[in-house]
C-alpha positions, 0 to 999 in steps of 0.5 A: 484577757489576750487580744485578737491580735495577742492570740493570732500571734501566739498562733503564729508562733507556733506555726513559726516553729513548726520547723523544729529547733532540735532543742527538746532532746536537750532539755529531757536529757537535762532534766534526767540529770537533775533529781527535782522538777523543772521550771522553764523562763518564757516558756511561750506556749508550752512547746518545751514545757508540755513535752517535758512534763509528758516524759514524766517531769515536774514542769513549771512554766513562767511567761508574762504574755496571756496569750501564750500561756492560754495557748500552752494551757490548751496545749496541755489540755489536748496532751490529756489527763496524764499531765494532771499535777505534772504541769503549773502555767503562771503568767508572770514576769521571770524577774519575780518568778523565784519569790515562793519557788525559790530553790525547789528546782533542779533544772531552769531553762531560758530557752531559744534566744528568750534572754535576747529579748530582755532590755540589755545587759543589765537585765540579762544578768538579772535573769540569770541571777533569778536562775539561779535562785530558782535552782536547788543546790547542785540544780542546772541552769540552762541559757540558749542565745543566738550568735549571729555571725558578721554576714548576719549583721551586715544584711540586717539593713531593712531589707523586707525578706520573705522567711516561709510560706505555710499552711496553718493546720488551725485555720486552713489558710496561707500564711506569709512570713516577712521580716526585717531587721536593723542592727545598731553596732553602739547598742548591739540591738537587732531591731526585728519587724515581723509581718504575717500575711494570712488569707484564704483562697481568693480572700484579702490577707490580713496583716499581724505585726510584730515587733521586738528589739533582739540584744545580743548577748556573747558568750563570755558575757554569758559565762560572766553572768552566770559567774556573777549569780554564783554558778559554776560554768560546766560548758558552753556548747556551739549547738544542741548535741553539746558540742563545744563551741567554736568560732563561727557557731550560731548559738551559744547554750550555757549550762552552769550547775549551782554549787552545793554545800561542800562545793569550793567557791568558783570564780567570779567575775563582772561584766 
């Protein structure tokens, strides 16, 4: 059962990312690509995952935080009775999501920096291996990670800084985002301290903390893992119109399709 305080933070992330990404209009054209369902890694609560399966896809969403898949499960709830049979939430940890699954999927997505907050390189590879178990012969695999840039990196220094003030719709109250972030150069681990100020007019703000260690992931070593789990690399894109990447673009989206039977062995390589 989520705490209070799990719940308030799955809360807040979507007022978080009441800014939209952009990142939706990607996934629906993937998935029209592919002819089998759709499974979503870390898929949080339900923002990708319930649209998706409202476009008229199969959608499987995976996270470990019951919090999040409680909020996904009203999420989908209030989408209505046409997502009936559509859309499965499990609250599981992505590293035993093939198991049953395995290779019944035609589109995998680790979303929105998701595979930064794994423990490191190690378990990064592991993330896209289980990918690629999870995808169908000829199914994609999709991967999207922030690249900081150098600017970023510097500043990353403990500096408390205010990102946003918004009203949450839900609640009716103020809320405060600050954060801050250390970064360690022999690890490449962001250390990330987020703090949500919340409080009604002429109310107290009650404090919700959260704290997560970013490990940055390059694109190389994207492309080396997808390798490594037997992936063929189609491209790995600078920002979510598929351009290609280039130096000084703040994401890196790999999208590497599993080969087929008649497919000739790609490359390989290790990290």
């Amino acid at each position: 059962m989520p705490s209070d305080a799990d719940r308030a933070l799955a809360r807040l992330y979507d007022l978080d990312l009441a800014a939209d990404p952009g990142d939706l209009e990607l996934y629906l054209a993937l998935a029209g690509r592919v002819a089998g369902p759709v499974v979503e890694l870390a898929s949080g609560t339900g923002r990708l995952a319930v649209p998706l399966a409202m476009a008229g896809h199969r959608v499987t969403g995976v996270d470990l935080d019951p919090a999040m898949i409680e909020r996904a499960r009203t999420r989908a709830g209030a989408a209505g009775e046409g997502l009936a049979g559509r859309l499965d939430l499990l609250e599981r940890d992505l590293f035993a999501a093939p198991g049953e699954m395995a290779g019944t999927f035609g589109l995998a997505i680790l979303a929105l920096n998701s595979i930064l907050l794994l423990g490191g390189h190690r378990d990064q590879r592991r993330a896209l291996a289980a990918m690629a178990a999870l995808v169908a012969p000829g199914g994609l695999v999709v991967v999207d990670a922030w690249q900081p840039v150098a600017e970023d990196l510097v500043r990353f220094d403990g500096r408390l800084s205010l990102e946003w003030l918004r009203r949450d719709p839900e609640t009716g109250r103020d809320v405060a985002k600050l954060a801050a972030a250390w970064y360690d150069g022999a690890t490449r681990a962001v250390t990330l301290t987020t703090l949500f100020d919340e409080a009604g007019p002429g109310e107290a703000p009650v404090r919700w903390t959260r704290s997560d260690a970013l490990h940055l992931v390059s694109a190389d070593e994207l492309r080396s893992h997808a390798e490594d789990a037997g992936l063929e690399v189609e491209m790995i894109a600078g920002d979510y119109d598929m351009a290609a990447l280039e130096p000084g673009d703040e994401r890196a989206i790999l999208v590497a399709r599993k080969s087929t039977a008649g497919d000739p062995p790609g490359p390989r390589r290790r990290a």
